[in-house]
C-alpha positions as CSV (number, residue, x, y, z in Angstrom):
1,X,9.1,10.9,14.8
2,X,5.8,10.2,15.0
3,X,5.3,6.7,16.8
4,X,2.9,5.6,13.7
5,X,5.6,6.3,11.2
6,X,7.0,3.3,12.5
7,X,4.3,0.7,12.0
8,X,3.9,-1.1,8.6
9,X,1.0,-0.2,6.0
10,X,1.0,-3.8,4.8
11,X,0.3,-6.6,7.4
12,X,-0.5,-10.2,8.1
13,X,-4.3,-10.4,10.0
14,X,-5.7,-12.7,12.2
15,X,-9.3,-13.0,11.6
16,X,-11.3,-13.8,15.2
17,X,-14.7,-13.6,15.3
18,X,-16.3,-12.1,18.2
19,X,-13.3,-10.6,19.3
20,X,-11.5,-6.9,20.1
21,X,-8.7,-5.9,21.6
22,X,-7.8,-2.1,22.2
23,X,-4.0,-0.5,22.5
24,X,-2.5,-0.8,25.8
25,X,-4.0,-3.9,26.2
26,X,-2.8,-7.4,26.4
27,X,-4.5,-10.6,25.2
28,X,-3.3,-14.2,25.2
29,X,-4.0,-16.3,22.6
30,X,-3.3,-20.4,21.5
31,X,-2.3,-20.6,18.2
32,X,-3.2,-24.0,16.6
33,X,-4.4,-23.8,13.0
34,X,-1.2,-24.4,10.4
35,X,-1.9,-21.1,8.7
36,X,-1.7,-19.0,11.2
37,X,1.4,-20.9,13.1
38,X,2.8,-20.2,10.1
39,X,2.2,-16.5,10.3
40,X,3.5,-16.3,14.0
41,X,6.6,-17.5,12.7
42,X,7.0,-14.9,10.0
43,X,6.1,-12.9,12.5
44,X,8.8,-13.9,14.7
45,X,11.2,-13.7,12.6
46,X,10.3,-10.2,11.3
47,X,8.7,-7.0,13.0
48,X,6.6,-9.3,15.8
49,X,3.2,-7.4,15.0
50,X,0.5,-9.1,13.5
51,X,-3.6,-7.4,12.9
52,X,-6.4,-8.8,14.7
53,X,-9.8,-7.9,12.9
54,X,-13.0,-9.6,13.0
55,X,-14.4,-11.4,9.8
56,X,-18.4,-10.8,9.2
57,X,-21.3,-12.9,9.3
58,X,-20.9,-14.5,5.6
59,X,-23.6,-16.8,5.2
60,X,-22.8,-19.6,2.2
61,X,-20.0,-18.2,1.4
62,X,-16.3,-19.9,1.6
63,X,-14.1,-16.8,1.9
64,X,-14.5,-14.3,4.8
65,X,-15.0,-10.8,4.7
66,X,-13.1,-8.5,7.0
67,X,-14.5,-5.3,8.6
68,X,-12.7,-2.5,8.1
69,X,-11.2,-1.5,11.4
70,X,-8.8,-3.7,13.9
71,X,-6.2,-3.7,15.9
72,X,-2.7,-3.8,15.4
73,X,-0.8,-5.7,18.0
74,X,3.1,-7.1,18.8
75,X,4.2,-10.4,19.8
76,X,5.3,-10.0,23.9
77,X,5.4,-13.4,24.9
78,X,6.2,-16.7,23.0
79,X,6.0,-20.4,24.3
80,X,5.6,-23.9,21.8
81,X,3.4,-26.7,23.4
82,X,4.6,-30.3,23.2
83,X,1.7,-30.8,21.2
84,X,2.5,-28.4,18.6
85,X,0.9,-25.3,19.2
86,X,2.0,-21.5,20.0
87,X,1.1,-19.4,23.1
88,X,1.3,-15.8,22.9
89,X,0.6,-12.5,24.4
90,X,-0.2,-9.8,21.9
91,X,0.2,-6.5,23.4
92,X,-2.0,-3.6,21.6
93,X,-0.5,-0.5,19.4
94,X,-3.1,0.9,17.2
95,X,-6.2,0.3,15.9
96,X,-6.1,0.6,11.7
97,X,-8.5,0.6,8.7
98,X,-8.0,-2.1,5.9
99,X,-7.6,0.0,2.4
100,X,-7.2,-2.9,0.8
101,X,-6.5,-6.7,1.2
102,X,-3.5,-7.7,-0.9
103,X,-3.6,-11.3,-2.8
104,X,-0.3,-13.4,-2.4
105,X,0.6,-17.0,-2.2
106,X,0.8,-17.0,1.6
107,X,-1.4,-19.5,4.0
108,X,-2.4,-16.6,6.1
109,X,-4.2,-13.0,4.7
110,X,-2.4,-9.7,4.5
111,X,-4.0,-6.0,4.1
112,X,-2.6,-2.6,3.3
113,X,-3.8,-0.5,6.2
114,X,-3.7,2.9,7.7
115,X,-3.6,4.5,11.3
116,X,-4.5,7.9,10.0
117,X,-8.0,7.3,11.8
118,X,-6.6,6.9,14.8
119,X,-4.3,9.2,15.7
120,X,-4.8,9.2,19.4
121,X,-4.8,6.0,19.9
122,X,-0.6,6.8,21.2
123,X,-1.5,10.0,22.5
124,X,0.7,9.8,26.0
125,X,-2.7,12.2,27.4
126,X,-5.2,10.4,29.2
127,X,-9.2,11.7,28.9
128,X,-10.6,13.1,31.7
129,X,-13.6,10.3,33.1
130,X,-13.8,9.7,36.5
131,X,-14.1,6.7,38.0
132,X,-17.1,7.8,39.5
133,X,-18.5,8.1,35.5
134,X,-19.0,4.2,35.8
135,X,-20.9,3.4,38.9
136,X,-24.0,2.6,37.0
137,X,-21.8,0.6,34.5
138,X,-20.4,-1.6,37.5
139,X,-23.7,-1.9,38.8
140,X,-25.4,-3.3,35.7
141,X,-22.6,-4.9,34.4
142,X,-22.1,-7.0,37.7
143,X,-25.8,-7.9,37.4
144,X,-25.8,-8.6,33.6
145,X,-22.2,-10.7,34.0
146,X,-24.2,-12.6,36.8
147,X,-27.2,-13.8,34.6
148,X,-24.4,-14.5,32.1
149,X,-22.5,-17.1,33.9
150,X,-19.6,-14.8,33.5
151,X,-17.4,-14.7,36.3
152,X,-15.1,-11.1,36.4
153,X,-12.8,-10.4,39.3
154,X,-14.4,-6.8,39.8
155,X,-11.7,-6.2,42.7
156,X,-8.5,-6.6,40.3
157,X,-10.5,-4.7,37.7
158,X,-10.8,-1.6,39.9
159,X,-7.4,-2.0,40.3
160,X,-6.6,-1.1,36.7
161,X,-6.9,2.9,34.8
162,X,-9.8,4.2,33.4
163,X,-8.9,3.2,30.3
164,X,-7.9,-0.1,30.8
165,X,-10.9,-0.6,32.7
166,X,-13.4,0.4,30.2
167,X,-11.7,-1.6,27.4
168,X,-11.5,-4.5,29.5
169,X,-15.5,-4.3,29.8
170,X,-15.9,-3.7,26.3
171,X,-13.4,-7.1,25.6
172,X,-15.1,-9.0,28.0
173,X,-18.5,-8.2,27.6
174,X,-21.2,-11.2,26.2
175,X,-22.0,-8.7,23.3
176,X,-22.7,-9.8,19.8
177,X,-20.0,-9.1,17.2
178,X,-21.8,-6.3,15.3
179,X,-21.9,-4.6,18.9
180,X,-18.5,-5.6,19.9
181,X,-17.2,-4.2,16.2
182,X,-19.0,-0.9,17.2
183,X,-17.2,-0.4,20.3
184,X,-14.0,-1.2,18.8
185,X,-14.4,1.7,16.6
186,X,-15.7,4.3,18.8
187,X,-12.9,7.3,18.5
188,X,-12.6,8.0,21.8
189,X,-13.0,6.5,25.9
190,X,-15.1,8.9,26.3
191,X,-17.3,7.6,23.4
192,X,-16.8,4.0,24.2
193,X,-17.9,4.4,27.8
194,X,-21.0,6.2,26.6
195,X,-21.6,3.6,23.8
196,X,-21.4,1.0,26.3
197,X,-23.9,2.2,28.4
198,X,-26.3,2.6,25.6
199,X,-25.3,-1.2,24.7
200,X,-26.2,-2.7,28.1
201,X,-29.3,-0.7,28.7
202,X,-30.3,-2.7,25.8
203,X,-29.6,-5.7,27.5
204,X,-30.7,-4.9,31.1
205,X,-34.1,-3.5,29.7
206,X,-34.7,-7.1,27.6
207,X,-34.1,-8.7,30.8
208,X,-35.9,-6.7,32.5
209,X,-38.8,-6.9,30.1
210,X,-38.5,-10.9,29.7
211,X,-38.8,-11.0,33.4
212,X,-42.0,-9.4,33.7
213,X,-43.7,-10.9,31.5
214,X,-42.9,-14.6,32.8
């Protein structure tokens, strides 16, 4: 059976802004808001796999707009705060596109989805980058991170795959959300990594440029 078959087409989501995660990746996250403690403990009670999608810039208006493509992500780790609120560790599945969002009586949003996009995203086949592909990423990464503030332990991120690696820099990275949405759904690593690169140049050159003329 194909792993996908098992996921569910309809979902609760968890709108972040200004935040991806990729599959085979895990993220933590404190859980405070009343609607969405409420939806961890659906979750918890059900399937443990809740959507994380980012809502769009909607300027004036009340009720958020989704984009199309998140990720779909299980429960790993649980632990309730004496002050109420909900540590967890999502782990990554799929990504998936929103067909439709379905209206119910819940506090929390649900969507019919599909993973027919993103059929490799459980491909047990690894693409063929070296690590010798992101030298020039490191490099202006590192230097981009350091005008930033950011502070990234490089040496434990070597540590990790390809993959994880590149995903980690595209989670991690100080991008806006419409660039951090377009990295999310590139279709491949391969893509991603080169997408990337294209982002940051942006940001190196500005630098660069700003620089120059001070």
């Amino acid at each position: 059976m194909n792993k996908k078959e098992k996921f569910p087409n309809r979902i609760s989501v968890f709108p972040l802004s200004n935040f991806i995660f990729f599959p085979n990746t895990n993220v933590p996250l404190n859980i405070f808001e009343p609607r969405y403690i409420k939806m961890i403990n659906d979750s918890m009670k059900s399937s443990r796999l809740i959507g994380m999608v980012q809502p769009k810039k909607n300027i004036g208006k009340s009720f958020e707009s989704l984009y199309d493509i998140g990720c779909l992500g299980k429960i790993t780790s649980f632990s309730e705060t004496q002050d109420g609120r909900y540590l967890i560790v999502l782990n990554g599945l799929s990504r998936f596109k929103i067909i439709e969002e379905i209206k119910n009586d819940k506090l929390y949003r649900e969507c019919r989805i599909s993973f027919d996009d993103f059929q490799n995203d459980t491909d047990i086949n690894k693409e063929d980058i070296k690590f010798s592909d992101l030298k020039l990423i490191f490099k202006d990464f590192k230097n981009f991170f350091e005008k930033k503030g950011f502070a990234i332990n490089w040496n434990e991120l070597e540590k990790q795959n390809l993959e994880q690696t590149i995903n980690a820099l595209a989670m991690g990275s100080p991008f806006s959300l419409e660039e951090k949405q377009i990295l999310l759904e590139t279709k491949n690593l391969s893509m991603r990594k080169d997408k990337l690169e294209e982002i940051l140049k942006t940001y190196v050159l500005d630098n660069f440029d700003n620089s120059t003329l001070q």
